[in-house]
C-alpha positions in Angstrom: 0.0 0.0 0.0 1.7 3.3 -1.0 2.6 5.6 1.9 0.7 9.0 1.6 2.4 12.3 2.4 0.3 15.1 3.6 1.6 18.6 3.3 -0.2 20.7 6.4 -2.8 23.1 5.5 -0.6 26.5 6.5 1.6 25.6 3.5 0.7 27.9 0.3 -0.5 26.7 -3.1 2.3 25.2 -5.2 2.6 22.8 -7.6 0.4 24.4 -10.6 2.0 27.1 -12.4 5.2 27.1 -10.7 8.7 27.0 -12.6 10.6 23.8 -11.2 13.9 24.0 -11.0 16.7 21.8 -12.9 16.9 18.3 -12.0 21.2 18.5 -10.6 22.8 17.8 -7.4 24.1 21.2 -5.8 21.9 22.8 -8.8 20.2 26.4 -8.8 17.7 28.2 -10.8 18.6 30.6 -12.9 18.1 34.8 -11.9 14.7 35.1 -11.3 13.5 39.0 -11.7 10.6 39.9 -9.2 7.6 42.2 -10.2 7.9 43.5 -7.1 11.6 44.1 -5.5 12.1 42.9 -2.1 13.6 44.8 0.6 16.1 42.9 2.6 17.5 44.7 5.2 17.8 47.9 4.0 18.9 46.5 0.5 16.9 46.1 -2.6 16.5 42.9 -4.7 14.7 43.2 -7.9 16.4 39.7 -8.8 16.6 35.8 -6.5 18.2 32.4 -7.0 16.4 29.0 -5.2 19.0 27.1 -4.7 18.7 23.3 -4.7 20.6 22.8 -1.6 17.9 24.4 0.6 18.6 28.0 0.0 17.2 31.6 -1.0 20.4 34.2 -2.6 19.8 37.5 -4.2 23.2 38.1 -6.0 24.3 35.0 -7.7 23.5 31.3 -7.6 25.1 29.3 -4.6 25.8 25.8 -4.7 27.0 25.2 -1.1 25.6 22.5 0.9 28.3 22.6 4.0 26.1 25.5 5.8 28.4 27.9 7.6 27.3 31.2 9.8 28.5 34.7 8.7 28.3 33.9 5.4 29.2 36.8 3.9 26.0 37.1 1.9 22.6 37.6 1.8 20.7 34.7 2.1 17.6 32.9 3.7 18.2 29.5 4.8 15.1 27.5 5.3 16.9 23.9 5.6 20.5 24.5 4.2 21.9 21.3 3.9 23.0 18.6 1.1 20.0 17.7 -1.0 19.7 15.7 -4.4 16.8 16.1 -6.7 17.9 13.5 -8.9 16.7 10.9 -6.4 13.3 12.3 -6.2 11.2 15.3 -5.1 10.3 18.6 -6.7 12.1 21.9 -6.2 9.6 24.5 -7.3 9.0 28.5 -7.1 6.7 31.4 -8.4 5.8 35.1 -7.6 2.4 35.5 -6.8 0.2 38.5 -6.7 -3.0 36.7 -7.0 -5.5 38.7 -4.5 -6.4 35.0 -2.5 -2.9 34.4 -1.6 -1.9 38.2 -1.4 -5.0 38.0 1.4 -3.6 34.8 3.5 0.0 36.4 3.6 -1.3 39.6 4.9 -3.9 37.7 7.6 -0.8 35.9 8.6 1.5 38.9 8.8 -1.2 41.1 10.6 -1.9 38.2 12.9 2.1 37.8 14.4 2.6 41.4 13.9 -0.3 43.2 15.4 1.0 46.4 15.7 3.0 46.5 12.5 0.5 48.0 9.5 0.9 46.1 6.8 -0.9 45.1 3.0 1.0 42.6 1.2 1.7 43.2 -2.9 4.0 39.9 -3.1 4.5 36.7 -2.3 7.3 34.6 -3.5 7.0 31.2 -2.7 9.6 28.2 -3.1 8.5 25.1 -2.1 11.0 21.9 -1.7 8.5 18.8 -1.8 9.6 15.1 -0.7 13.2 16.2 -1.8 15.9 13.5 -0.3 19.0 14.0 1.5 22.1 13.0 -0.2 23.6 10.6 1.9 20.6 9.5 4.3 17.2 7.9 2.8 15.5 10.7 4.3 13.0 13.3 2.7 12.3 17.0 3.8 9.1 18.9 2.6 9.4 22.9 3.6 8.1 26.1 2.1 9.5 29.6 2.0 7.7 32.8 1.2 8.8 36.7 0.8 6.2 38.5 1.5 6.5 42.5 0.6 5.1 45.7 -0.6 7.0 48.6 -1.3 7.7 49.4 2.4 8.2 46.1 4.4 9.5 42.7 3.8 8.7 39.8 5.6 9.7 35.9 5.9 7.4 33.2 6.4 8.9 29.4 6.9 6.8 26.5 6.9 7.4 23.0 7.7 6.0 19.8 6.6 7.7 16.6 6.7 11.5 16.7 7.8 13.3 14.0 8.2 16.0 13.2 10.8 19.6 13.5 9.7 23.0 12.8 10.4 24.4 15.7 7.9 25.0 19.1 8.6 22.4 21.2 8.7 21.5 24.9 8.9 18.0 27.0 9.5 17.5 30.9 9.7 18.9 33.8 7.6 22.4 36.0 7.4 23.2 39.2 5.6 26.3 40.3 4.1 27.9 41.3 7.5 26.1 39.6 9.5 24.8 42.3 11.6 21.3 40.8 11.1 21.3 37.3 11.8 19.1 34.2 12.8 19.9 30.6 13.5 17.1 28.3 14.6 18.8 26.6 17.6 17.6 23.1 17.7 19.4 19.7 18.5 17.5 17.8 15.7 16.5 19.1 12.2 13.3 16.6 12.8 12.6 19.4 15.0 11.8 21.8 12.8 8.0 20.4 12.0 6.9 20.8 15.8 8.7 24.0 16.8 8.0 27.9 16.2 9.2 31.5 16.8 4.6 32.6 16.7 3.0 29.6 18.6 2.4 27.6 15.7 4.1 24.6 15.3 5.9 24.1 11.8 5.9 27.9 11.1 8.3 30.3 11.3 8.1 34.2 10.9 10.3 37.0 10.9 10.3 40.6 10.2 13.1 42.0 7.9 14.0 46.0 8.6 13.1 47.7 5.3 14.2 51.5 4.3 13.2 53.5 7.2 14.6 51.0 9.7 17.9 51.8 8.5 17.7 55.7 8.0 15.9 55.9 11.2 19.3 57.3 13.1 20.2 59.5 10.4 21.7 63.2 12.1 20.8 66.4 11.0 23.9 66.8 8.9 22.8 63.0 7.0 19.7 62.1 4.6 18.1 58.8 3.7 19.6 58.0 0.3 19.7 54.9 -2.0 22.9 53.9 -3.6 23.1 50.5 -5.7 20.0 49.5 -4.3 21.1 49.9 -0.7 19.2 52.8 1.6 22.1 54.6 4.2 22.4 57.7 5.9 24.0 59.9 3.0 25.7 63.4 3.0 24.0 66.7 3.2 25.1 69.5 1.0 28.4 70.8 2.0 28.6 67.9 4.8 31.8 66.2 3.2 35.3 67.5 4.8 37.9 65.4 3.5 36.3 63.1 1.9 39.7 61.3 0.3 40.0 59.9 3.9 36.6 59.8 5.4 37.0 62.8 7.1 38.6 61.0 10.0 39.9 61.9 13.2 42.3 60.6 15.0 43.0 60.0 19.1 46.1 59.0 20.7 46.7 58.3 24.4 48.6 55.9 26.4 48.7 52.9 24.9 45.3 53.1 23.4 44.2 54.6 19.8 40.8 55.7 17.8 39.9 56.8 14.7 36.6 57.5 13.6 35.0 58.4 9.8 32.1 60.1 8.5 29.2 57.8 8.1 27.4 59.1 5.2 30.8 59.8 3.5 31.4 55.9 3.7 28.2 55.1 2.7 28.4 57.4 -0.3 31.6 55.6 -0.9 30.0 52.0 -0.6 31.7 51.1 3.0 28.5 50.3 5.4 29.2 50.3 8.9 28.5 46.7 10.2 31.0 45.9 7.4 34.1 47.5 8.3 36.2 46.2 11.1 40.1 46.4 12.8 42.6 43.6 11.7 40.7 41.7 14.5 37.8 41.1 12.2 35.6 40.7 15.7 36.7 44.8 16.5 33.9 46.8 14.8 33.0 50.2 14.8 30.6 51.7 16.8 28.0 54.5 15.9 28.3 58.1 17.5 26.6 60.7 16.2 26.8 60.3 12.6 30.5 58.7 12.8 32.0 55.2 13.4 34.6 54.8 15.9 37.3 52.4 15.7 39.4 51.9 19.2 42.2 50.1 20.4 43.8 49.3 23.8 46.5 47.0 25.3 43.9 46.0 28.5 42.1 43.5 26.4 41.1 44.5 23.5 44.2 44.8 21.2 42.2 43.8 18.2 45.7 42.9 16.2 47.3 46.1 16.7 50.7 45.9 16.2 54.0 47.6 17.8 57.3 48.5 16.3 59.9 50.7 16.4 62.2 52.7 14.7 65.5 55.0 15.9 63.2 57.9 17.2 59.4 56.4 18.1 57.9 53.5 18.8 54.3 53.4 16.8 51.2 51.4 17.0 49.4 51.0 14.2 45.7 49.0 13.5 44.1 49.3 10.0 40.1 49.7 8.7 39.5 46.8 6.7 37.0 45.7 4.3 37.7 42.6 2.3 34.9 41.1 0.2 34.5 37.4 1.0 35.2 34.7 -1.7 31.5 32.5 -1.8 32.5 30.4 -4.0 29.7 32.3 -6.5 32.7 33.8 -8.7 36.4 33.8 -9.2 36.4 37.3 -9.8 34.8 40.4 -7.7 33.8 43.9 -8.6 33.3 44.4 -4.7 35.5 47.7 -3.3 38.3 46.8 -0.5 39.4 49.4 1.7 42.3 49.0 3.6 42.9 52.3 6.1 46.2 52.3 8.2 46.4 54.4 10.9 48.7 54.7 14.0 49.7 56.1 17.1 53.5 57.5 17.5 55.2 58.2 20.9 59.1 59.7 21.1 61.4 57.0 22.1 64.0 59.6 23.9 63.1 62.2 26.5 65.2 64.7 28.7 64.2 66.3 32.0 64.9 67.8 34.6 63.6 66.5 38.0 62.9 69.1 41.3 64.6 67.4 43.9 62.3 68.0 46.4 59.0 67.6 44.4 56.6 66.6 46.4 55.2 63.3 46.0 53.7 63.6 43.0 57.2 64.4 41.3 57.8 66.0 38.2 55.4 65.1 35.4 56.2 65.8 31.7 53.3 65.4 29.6 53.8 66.0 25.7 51.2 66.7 23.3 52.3 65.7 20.2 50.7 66.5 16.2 47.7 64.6 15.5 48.5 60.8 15.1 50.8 60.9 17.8 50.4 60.3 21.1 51.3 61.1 24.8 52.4 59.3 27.9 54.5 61.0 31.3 57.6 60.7 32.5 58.0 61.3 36.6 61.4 61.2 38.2 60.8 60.9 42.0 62.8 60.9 45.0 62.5 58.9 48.0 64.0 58.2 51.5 64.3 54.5 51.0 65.6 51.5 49.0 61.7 50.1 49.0 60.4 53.4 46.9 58.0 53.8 50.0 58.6 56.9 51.5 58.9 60.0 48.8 61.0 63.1 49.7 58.4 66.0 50.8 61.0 68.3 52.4 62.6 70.6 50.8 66.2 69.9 52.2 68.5 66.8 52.9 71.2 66.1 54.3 74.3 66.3 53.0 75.6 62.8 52.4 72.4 61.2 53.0 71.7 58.5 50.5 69.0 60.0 48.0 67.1 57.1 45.8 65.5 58.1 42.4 62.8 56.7 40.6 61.5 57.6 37.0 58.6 56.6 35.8 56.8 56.3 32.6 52.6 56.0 32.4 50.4 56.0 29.9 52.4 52.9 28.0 51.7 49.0 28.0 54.5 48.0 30.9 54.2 44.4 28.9 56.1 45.5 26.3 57.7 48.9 27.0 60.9 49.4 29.4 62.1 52.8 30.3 66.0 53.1 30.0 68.0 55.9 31.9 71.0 56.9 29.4 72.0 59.8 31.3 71.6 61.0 34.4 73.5 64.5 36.2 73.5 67.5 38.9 73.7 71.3 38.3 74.0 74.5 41.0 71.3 76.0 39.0 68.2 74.8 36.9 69.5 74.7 33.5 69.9 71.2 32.1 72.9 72.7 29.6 74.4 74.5 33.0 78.7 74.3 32.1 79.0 73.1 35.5 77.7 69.4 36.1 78.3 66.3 38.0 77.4 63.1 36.2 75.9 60.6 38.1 75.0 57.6 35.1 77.0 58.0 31.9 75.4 55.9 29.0 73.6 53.7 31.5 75.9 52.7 33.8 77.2 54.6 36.8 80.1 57.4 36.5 83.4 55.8 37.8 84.1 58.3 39.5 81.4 58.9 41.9 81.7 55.4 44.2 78.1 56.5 45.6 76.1 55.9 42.6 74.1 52.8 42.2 72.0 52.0 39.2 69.1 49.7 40.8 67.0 49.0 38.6 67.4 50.0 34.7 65.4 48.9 31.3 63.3 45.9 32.6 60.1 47.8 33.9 57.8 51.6 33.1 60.4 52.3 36.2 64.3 52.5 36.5 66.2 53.1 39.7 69.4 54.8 40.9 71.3 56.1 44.2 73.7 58.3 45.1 74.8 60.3 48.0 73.7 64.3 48.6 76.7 66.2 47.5 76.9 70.1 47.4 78.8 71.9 44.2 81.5 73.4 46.4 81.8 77.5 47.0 79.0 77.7 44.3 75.2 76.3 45.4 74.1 74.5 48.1 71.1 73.5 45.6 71.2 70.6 43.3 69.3 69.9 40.5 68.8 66.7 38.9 68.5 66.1 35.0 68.4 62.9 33.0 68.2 61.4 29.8 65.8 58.6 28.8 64.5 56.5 26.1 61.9 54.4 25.8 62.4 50.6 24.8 60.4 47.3 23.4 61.1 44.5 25.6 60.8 42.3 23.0 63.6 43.1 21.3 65.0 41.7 23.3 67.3 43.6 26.9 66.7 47.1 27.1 69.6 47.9 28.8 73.1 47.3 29.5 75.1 45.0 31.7 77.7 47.8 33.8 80.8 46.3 35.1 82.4 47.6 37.8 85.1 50.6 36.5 83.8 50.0 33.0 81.7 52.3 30.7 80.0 50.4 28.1 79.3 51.4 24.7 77.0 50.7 22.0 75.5 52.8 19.1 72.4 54.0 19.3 70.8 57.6 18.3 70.9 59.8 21.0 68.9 62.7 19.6 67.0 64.4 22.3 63.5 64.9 20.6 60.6 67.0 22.4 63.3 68.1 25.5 61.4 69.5 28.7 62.5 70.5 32.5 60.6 70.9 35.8 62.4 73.0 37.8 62.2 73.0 42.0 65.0 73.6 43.4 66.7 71.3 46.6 68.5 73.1 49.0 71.5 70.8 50.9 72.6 71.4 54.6 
């Protein structure tokens, strides 16, 4: 006795009048152009492929069966999985206006979405009926339909039949960036007949954002346009400053970086938002006020920024990416790549000049540098202890007390950037280039000569170390004022800084151009 299949009652008309598609494993139809062009998150489709393997595109035919999330393209995805027509079953479609069906697409739209007003003008409706898996004896019976007019979009699955499965298998919808996204979460693709998103099992519905969804944030400087097909926020009149780079703007501090670009200036350009990401292709931009900001930091959330050096900075740098994805549709593309470097610059070398005496705070030097460069401080400190507890707040010392010095950089990832003292020295007065100086660390390593000094601590940490002895410059000043030379280093170059022997000065090359010099002067007075 033959088996009967039954296809439920919430499944459309098909069958009579439809266009069946081609008989061939991984097979599609060819471009189908609708009367009426649907509106698929804020892009417009006047054309559609049904492909064989359980699929809707609106570009090009797809002949994927492996389903995969972010796709990279616009597709609905009733049951993507491997399917054969050649060993039986019907793969059918049609656009259909007709005023019954146009009435039961509507009665179902107006019924899940009360508060939505909407009359439908289309319905495109692609049925797969008794179609078999490829590799299990298995058949699937499902039904998709696009419903639209010229304002809103709508998809409607239904489920008959579907048969358990050991394949891979995939149910819901993706765009090109994903931003817009379902997956029907289920453990079985049998499932799919006796579950819903609307109470009613075997059906599933969503609404698809149409034109003024995605102009809705548009700013006072930005109006809804269509470009290609696709609805964005556009330019104004007059609203495009330097539009060969986006208009962007760039932020650097610490170890951290932005950038952010006109939206409507990217949009006019074909960039959307949701597409454009950091070489971390998971780092997207966020929306403020009409622009998309793109941030870095080194406190978890790098986003494949990168650091180098080079004889006078030490630069990160991050890049705006957009990279069309190969789909396997074509082996060429007429998509636009953008590819946006940008980076943040900070002076490798630094002199100053310390207040001995400085409260606890110490001397800061802050440098504000041209745009896409950034800043960081430099403190030098000094203290009554070989801990670095207890910070000098009076304004004399002893002579011949032992002073200990810290400097300090912040604003710089201490994972990978050392400080190195090159130079360190006293002058009677405040004047860094004074005639009359006593060195206290000559190219890193103490000055013979002076039996007090002790470098402590130098090129391993954002904080170096050294002592010496309070001295007075004799029948001149009994104030002293400390000055030293630094640079900044990447620790993963390997040791910052040099190994000092005992009553010998080391010597490498390396530039010693003083770039962005500064001084704090307090003076210390010595009894």
């Amino acid at each position: 006795m033959p088996v009967l299949f039954l296809v439920p009652d919430y499944f459309l008309p098909f069958g009579d009048g439809d266009i069946v598609n081609p008989i061939s494993d991984d097979g599609s139809s060819e471009a189908i152009f609708l009367q009426q062009p649907f509106i698929y998150f804020g892009r417009i489709y006047s054309q559609i492929y049904v492909n064989n393997n359980g699929h809707l595109t609106f570009t090009g035919q797809l002949s994927a069966y492996v389903p995969y999330l972010n796709s990279g393209i616009d597709i609905v995805a009733p049951l993507w999985t491997d399917l054969n027509n050649e060993n039986g079953g019907t793969i059918s479609y049609r656009e259909d206006t007709s005023s019954a069906v146009l009435a039961q697409v509507t009665e179902a739209v107006n019924q899940y979405f009360p508060d939505v007003p909407f009359t439908a003008s289309s319905a495109f409706v692609a049925t797969w009926n008794r179609v078999p898996y490829f590799n299990d004896g298995g058949m699937v019976t499902f039904q998709v339909v696009l419903v639209s007019n010229s304002d809103r979009s709508f998809i409607l699955i239904n489920y008959g039949d579907i048969a358990e499965t050991g394949q891979v298998w995939l149910a819901g919808f993706d765009t090109v960036d994903s931003s817009d996204s379902f997956t029907i979460s289920l453990l079985s693709a049998s499932e799919l007949s006796s579950s819903s998103n609307v109470n009613y099992n075997g059906r599933w519905v969503f609404q698809v954002k149409g034109v003024h969804d995605v102009c809705n944030n548009c700013t006072e400087n930005e109006a809804c346009q269509e470009r290609g097909g696709v609805y964005g926020c556009g330019c104004l009149q007059g609203q495009r400053p330097n539009p060969e780079i986006f208009d962007a703007v760039e932020s650097c501090a610490s170890s951290t970086g932005s950038i952010s670009l006109s939206r409507c200036q990217l949009f006019e350009s074909g960039f959307y938002p949701e597409t454009l990401h950091l070489n971390d292709p998971s780092c997207k931009g966020t929306l403020e006020n009409g622009r998309l900001l793109f941030y870095f930091d080194n406190e978890g959330h790098i986003c494949g920024t990168t650091l180098r050096s080079n004889s006078t900075h030490f630069i990160y740098q991050n890049s705006i990416q957009f990279n069309p994805r190969n789909t396997g549709q074509s082996i060429i593309s007429r998509d636009i790549w953008m590819n946006m470097t940008f980076s943040c610059a900070y002076p490798l070398i630094q002199t100053l000049s310390m207040p001995m005496g400085f409260q606890a705070e110490g001397g800061v030097v802050s440098k504000e540098l041209p745009a896409g460069q950034g800043t960081y401080q430099i403190r030098m400190i000094p203290y009554h202890d070989a801990q670095f507890t207890s910070p000098y707040v009076e304004e004399q010392v002893q002579v011949n007390q032992q002073m200990y010095v810290a400097v300090e950089v912040e604003g710089v990832d201490r994972n990978q950037i050392a400080i190195v003292l090159d130079n360190c020295w006293a002058t009677p007065v405040n004047d860094a280039e004074y005639h009359i100086r006593w060195n206290l660390i000559i190219r890193e390593c103490p000055n013979p000569d002076d039996p007090t000094v002790e470098v402590l601590q130098n090129g391993i940490d954002t904080s170096s170390h050294f002592s010496f002895r309070m001295f007075t410059f004799s029948g001149i000043s009994d104030h002293v004022f400390l000055h030293c030379e630094v640079h900044l280093c990447l620790v993963q170059n390997g040791r910052c800084a040099l190994i000092c022997n005992h009553g010998y000065r080391s010597r490498r090359q390396r530039s010693l151009d003083f770039l962005h010099s500064t001084a704090i002067s307090m003076g210390l007075k010595a009894q």
